[in-house]
C-alpha positions in Angstrom: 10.7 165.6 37.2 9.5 164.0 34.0 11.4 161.8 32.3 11.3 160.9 28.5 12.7 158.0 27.3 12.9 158.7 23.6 15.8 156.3 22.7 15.7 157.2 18.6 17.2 160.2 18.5 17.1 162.0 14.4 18.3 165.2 12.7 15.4 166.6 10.7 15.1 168.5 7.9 12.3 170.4 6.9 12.3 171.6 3.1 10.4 173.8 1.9 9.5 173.0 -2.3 7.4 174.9 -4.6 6.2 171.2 -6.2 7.1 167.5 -5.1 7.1 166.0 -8.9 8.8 162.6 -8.5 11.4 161.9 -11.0 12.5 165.5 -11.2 15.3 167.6 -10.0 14.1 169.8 -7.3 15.6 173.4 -5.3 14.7 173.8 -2.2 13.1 177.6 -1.0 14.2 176.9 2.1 15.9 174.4 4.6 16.1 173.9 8.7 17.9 171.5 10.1 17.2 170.6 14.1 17.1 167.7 16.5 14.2 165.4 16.7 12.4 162.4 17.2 9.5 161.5 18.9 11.1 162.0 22.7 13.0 165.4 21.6 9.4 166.5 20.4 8.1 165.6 23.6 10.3 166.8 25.9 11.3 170.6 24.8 7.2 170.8 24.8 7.1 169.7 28.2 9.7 172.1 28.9 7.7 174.7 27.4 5.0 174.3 29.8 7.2 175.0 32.3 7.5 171.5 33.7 11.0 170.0 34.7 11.8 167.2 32.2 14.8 164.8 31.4 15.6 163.0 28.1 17.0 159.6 27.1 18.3 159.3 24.0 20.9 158.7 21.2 23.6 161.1 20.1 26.6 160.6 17.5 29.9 162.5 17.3 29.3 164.9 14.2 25.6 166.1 16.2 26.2 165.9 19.9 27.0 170.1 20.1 24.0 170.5 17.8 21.6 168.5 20.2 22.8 169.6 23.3 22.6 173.2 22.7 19.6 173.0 21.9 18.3 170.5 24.3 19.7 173.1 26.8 18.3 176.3 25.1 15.1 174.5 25.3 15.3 173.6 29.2 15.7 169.9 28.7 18.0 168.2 31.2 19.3 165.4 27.9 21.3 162.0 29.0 22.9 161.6 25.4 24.4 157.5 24.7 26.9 158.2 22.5 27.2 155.7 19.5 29.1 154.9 17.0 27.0 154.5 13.8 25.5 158.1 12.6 22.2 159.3 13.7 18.8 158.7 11.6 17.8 161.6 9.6 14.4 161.9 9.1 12.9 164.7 6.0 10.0 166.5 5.5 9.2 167.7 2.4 6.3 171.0 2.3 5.4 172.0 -1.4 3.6 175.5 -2.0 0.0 174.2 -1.0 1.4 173.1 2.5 1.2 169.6 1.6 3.9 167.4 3.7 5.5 164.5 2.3 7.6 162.7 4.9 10.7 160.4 4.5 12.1 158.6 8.1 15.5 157.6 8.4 16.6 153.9 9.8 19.3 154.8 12.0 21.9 152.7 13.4 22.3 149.5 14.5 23.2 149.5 18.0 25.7 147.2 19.6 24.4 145.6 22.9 27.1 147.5 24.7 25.3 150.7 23.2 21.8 149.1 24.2 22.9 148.5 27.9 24.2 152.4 28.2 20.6 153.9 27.2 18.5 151.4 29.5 21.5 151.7 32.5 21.0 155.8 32.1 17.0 155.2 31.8 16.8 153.2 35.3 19.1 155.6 36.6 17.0 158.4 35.7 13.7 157.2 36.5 14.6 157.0 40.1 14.5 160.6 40.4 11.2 160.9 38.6 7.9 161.6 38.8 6.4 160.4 35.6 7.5 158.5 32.7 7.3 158.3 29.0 8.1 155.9 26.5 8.4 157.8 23.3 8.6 156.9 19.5 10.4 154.0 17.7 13.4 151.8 19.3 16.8 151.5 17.7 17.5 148.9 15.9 19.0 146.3 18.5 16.3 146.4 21.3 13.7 143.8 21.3 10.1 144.7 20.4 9.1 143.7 23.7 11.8 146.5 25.6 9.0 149.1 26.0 6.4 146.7 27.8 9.9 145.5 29.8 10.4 148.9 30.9 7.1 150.1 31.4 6.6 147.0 33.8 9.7 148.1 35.6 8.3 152.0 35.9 4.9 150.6 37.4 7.5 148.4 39.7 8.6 151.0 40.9 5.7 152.8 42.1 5.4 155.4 39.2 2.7 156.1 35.9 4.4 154.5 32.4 3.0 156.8 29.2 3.7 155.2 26.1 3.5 156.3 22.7 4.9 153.6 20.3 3.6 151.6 16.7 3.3 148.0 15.8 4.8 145.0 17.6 6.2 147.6 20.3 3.0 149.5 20.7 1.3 145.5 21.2 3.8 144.2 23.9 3.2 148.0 25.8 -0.5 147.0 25.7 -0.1 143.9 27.7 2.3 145.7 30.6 -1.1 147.3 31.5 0.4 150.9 31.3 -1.1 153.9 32.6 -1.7 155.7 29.8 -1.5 155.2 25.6 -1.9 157.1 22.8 -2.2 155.4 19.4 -3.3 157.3 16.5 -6.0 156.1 14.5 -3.6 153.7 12.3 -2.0 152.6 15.0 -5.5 151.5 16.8 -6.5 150.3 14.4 -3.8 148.0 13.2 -3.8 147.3 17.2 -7.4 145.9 17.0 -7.4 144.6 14.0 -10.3 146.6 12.5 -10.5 150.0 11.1 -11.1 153.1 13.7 -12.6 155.6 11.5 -15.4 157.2 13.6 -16.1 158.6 16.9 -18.1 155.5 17.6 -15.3 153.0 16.7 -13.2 155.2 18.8 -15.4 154.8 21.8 -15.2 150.9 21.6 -11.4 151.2 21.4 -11.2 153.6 24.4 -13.5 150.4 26.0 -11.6 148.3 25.0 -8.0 149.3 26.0 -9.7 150.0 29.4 -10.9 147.1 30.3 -7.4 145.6 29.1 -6.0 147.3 32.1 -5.0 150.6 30.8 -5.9 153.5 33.1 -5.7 156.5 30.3 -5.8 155.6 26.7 -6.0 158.4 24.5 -6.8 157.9 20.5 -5.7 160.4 18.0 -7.8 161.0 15.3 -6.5 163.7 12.6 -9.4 165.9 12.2 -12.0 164.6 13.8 -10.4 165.5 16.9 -8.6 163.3 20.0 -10.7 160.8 22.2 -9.6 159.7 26.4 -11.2 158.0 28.6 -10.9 156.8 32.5 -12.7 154.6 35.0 -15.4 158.1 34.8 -16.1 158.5 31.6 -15.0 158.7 28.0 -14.4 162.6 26.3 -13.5 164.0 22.9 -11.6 166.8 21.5 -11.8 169.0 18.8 -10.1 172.2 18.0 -10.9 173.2 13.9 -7.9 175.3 12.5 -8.3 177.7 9.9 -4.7 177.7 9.5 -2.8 174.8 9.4 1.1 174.8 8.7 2.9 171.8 9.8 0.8 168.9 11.4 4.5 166.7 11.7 5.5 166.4 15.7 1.7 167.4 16.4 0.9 164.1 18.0 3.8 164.2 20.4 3.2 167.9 21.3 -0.3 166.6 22.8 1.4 163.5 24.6 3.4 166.3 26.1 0.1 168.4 26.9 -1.4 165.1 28.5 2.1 164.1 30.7 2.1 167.7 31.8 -2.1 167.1 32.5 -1.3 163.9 34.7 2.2 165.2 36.4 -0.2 168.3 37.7 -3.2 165.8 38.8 -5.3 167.4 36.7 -9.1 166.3 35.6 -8.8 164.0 32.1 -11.5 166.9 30.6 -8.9 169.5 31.4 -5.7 167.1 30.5 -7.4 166.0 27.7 -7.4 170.0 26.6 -4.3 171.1 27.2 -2.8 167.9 25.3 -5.4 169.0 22.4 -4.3 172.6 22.6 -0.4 171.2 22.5 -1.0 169.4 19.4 -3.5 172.6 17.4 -0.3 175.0 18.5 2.5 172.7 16.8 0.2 172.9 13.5 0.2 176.1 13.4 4.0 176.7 13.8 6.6 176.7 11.8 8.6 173.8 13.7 8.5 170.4 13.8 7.5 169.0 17.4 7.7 172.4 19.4 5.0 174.7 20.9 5.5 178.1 23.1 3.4 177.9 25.8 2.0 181.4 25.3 0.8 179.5 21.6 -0.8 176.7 23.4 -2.6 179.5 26.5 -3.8 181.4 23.6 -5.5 178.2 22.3 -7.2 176.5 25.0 -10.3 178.4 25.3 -10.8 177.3 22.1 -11.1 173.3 22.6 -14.0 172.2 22.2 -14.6 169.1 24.6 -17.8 166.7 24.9 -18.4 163.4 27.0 -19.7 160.9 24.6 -19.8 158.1 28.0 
């Protein structure tokens, strides 16, 4: 079992524009409205791949149906913390040309009741797993230091911590010595405090995070591609599209590819593909943070890998 602790739950609308002009009054072609968030995205992919996974998150009165029935239609086992403030709601907006302008929600501010129900059901869950992941931003009312917290209490434990998280979380993670991290190249570079904007800057990030103690750390890099390295070496990714429809939730459908990699024991070149296959099958779908794994199969002869160390 792999659980996902992806504690910021949102609704998400995609909306589909003909132009984003700000300042003017604009009808949308088309709307969809369906449960996200970083863990959601993560977890129905993992499900997807056929892997048995469990989620961790928020859920409010008006969308608890909505997200359970379609946690369940997607094979996610979901522990849902009911609250009493309303989801975030998080919107992307796609005009004619495919461009994607993106507007995330705040969500609520949890009471410490409310905190101590999420981390009560992610202990509890985490001692029937396998593997775990911390995934996406943290509700207002946890501490920036909660991920490193709970990653130290996942390596406790015996188990491999995966965390995907920005800022002052993302920098507390880094000093619990994880098993795995995946920054993108904003966040690694706000994280080093100099800009990653190369394969060779990459590289010295990869080194660096290593030799801070974390076994896996995997850097996203838009289109040039997605960089990992271990104790045996450093590899990149690439997998050019010619089609590219929505790149939102494309980041967390390769974190889902790479648990699924490490849950089977698999080599970090062949991890490191299936998580870049995960990612190149969510751009090319229609919805947010979601893959079928016939997509990704299809896709993965087509990954171009290389060892740059």
């Amino acid at each position: 079992m792999i659980t996902v602790a992806g504690f910021n739950t949102a609704i998400d609308r995609l909306i589909q524009l003909d132009a984003l002009e700000p300042g003017e009054v604009h009808r949308a072609r088309s709307e969809q409205v369906y449960p996200g968030g970083k863990g959601v995205h993560v977890a129905q992919t993992i499900a997807a791949l056929g892997e048995r996974v469990q989620l961790i998150g928020l859920v409010d009165a008006p969308h608890r149906n909505l997200i359970c029935r379609r946690m369940s239609e997607r094979g996610v086992l979901f522990h849902g913390v009911e609250v009493a403030g309303e989801l975030r709601h998080c919107m992307a907006l796609r005009d004619a040309s495919g461009k994607i302008t993106e507007i995330l929600g705040q969500g609520p501010q949890l009471s410490q009741a409310e905190c101590d129900g999420l981390l009560r059901d992610f202990r509890r869950s985490v001692d029937e797993s396998d593997l775990v992941i911390l995934s996406g931003s943290l509700p207002r009312g946890f501490d920036a230091t909660t991920y490193a917290e709970l990653a130290s209490y996942v390596k406790s434990v015996g188990l491999r911590c995966l965390i995907d998280a920005s800022g002052a979380a993302m920098r507390h993670a880094v000093e619990a010595r994880p098993f795995l991290i995946k920054p993108n190249r904003d966040e690694i570079s706000e994280l080093h405090a100099k800009p990653v904007c190369d394969l060779d800057t990459a590289v010295e990030s990869v080194r660096s995070l290593l030799a801070h103690g974390v076994s896996m750390p995997v850097v996203t890099l838009g289109a040039l591609g997605a960089m990992a390295g271990d104790a045996n070496g450093i590899w990149h990714a690439e997998l050019p599209l010619d089609q590219v429809r929505n790149t939102v939730g494309s980041g967390d459908c390769l974190l889902a590819g790479l648990a699924v990699g490490v849950a089977r024991d698999m080599s970090l070149e062949d991890t490191l593909r299936l998580g870049t296959a995960c990612g190149a099958a969510n751009a090319q779908g229609e919805e947010t943070g979601f893959v079928e794994r016939r997509a990704v199969e299809a896709l993965l002869p087509q990954v171009r890998i290389q060892r740059l160390a």
